[in-house]
C-alpha positions in Angstrom: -8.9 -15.1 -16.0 -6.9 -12.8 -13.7 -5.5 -12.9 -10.4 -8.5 -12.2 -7.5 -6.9 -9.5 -5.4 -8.6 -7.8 -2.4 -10.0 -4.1 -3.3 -7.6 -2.5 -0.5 -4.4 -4.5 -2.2 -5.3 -3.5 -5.8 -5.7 0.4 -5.1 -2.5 0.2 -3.1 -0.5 -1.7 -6.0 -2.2 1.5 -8.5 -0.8 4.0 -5.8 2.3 2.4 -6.3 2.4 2.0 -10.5 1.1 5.8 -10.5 4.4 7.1 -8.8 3.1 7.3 -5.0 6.8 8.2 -3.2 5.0 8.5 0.1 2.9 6.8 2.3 2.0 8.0 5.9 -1.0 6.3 7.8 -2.4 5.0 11.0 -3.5 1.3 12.0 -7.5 1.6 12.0 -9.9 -0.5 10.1 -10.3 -0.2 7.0 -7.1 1.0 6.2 -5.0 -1.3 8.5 -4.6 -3.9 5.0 -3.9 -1.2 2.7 -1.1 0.0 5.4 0.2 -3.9 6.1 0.6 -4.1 2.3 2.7 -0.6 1.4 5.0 -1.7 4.2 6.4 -4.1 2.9 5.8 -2.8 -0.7 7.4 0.8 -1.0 10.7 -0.4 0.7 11.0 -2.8 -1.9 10.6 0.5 -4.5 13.0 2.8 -2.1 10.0 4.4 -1.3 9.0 6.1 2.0 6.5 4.4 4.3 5.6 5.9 7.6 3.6 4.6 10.7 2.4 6.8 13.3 
């Protein structure tokens, strides 16, 4: 069996396989994980993450 991954961190990681260049979002539940996660991730990809 797979890796259990939390539903917010697995359609993030698709965004990310699927050629997502851009995030932009806002720190409010239920988005705040999906957010914590692409930080970190799309740098990693030289990919643009932005907080407002």
């Amino acid at each position: 069996m797979g890796d259990m991954v939390k539903g917010n961190i697995a359609m993030a990681e698709a965004a990310m396989r699927a050629g997502a260049e851009i995030y932009a979002g806002y720190p409010i539940t239920p988005s705040t994980e999906t957010m914590e996660y692409l930080s970190g991730r799309m740098p990693e990809l030289g990919r643009t993450f932005i907080q407002a």
